[in-house]
N, C-alpha and C positions, 0 to 999 in steps of 0.2 A: 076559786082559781088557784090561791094558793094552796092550798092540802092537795091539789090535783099535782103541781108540779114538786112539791114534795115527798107524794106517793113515787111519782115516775121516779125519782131521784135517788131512792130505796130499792127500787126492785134489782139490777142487777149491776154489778163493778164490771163488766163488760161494757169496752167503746170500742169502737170499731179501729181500723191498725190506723196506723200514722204509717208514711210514705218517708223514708228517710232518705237524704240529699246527700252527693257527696261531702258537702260541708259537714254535716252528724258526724259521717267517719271520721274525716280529719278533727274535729273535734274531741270524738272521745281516745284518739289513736294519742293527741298532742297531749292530752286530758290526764290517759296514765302514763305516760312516759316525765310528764313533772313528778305524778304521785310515786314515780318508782326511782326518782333522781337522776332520772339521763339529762335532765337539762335543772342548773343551778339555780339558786333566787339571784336575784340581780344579771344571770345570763341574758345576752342577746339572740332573739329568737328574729332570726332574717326569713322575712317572704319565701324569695327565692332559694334560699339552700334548704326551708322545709319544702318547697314544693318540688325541690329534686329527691329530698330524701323521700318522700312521701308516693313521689310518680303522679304527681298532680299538677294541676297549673296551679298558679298564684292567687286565684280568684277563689275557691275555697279553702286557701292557706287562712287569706286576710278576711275571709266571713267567721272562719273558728276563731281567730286571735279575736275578734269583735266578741265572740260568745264567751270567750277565757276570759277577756277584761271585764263581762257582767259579772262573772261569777267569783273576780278579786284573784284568778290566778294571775292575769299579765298584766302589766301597765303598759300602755299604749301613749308614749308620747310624739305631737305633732315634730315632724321634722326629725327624730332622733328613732323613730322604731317602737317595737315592742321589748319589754323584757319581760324574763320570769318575776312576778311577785315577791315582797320580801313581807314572810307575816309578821306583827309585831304584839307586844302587850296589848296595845289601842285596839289592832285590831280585830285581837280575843275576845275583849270586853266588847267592840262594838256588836261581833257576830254574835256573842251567846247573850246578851241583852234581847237581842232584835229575834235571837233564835226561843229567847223566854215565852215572850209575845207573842209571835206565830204559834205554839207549840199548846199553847192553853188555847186559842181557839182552834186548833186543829182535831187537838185532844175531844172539846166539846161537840164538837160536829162528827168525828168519829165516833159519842158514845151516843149520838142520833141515828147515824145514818149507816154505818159498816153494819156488810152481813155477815153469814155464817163460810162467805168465799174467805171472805177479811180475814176475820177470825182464826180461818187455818190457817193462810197464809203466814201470818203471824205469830203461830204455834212455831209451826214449821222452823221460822227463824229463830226462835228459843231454843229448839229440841238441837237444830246446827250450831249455835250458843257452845249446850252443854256438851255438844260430838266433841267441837271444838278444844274446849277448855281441861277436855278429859284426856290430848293429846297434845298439849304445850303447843298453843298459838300461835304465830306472830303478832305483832303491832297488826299490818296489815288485814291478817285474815278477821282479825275480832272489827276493827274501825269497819269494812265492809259488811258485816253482818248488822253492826251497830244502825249504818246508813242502812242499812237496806229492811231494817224494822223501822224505822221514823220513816222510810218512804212511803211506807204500806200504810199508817198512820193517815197521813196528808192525802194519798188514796182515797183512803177512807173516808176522807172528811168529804171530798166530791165538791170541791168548791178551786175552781180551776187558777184562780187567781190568786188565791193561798199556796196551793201548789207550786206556781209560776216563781213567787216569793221565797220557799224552800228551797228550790232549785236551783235558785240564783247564789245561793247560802253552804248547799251541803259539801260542794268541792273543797272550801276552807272548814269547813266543820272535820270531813275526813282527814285532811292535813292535821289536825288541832288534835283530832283522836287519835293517831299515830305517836304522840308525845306519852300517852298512857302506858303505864308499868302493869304489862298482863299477867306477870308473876308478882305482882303484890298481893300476899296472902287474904287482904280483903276483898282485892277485884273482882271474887266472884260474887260475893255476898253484896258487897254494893251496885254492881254494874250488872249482874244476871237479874238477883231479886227486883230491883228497882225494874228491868223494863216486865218481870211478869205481873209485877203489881200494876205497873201502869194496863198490861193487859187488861187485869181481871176490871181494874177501874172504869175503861173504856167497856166491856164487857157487861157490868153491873149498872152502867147509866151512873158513873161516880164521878163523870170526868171534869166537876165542878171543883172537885174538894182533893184528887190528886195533888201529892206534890212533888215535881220534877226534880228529885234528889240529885240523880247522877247530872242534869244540867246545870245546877249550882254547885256541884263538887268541883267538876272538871275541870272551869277558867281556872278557879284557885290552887289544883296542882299543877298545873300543865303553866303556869306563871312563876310557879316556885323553883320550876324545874329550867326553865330557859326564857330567854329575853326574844329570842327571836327563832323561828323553825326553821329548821336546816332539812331537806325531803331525804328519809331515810333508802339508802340502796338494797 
């Protein structure tokens, strides 16, 4: 029984669409407009003047500000509203601790189960890596490539609850990688190398013995460099 739902489990990264709510939108609308600084950490983010800026009612203003506060962008205090998040040291160390963790068994269930769809996908985002880096970056455009190779990862791994748990993670993770110096002349060497070796790892059935270089690098520049994130404009 089991090897049967393991086999099903391998045949293909295909699932059928999800149906998305107006709340999604307002979600991911409110989502990059923190990541691009229209609204401050510590700003007050009001029901009602997002759901006029927005052109929406109030009812999926306050269902996204509920999916922001999973994911550590807002704080949501009773009686006083939502704010924008303020990131701090603590909660560098608490995300990339708990991002340690997810990420070795994600990694290991990706060198089980991702196919040859995974695999390119995954190219794919290396190959727009080095497009990238061959054309002087932003912060911005590298931290989205970055998410969106450990997306493909947790994908991968086909274990939906793990996924759930990344998800809830990567909006502060992209904030955190935004602090990285994409013209530091070893940036490519440590942040490109590192995720194609994590590739080849995942690729090779290695993913016991990888070791996640750029996630133990990262807290400790990105600490050195500031106390607390300010969302670059």
């Amino acid at each position: 029984m089991d090897m049967d739902i393991e086999s099903s489990m391998s045949i293909s990264p295909l699932t059928p669409t999800v149906k998305r709510s107006l709340a999604d939108d307002v979600v991911d609308r409110l989502r990059d407009a923190i990541f691009h600084g229209s609204f401050k950490p510590g700003e007050a983010l009001r029901e009602e003047q997002l759901a006029a800026m927005l052109d929406v009612s109030r009812g999926p203003v306050r269902e996204a500000l509920v999916q922001l506060e999973r994911e550590g962008l807002v704080l949501v205090r009773r009686h006083r509203g939502a704010t924008v998040a303020r990131l701090s040291r603590s909660d560098l160390e608490d995300v990339y601790t708990l991002r340690l963790a997810l990420e070795r068994l994600a990694i290991q269930r990706a060198a089980r189960y991702a196919t040859d769809q995974d695999f390119a996908a995954m190219e794919a985002v290396l190959t727009s890596f080095d497009v990238a880096l061959s054309h002087g970056p932003s912060e911005k455009d590298v931290a989205e490539l970055d998410v969106r190779f450990h997306d493909l990862i947790y994908l991968a791994a086909r274990h939906q609850r793990l996924y759930d748990c990344w998800a809830n993670l990567k909006s502060q993770i992209y904030i955190f990688l935004l602090s990285r110096n994409v013209v530091d002349p070893d940036f490519r060497a440590v942040t490109v190398k590192s995720h194609s070796d994590l590739l080849e790892a995942i690729r090779n059935d290695r993913g016991n013995t990888i070791r996640l270089r750029h996630v133990y690098i990262l807290p400790a520049r990105v600490a050195s460099r500031q106390a607390r994130f300010t969302p670059l404009l």
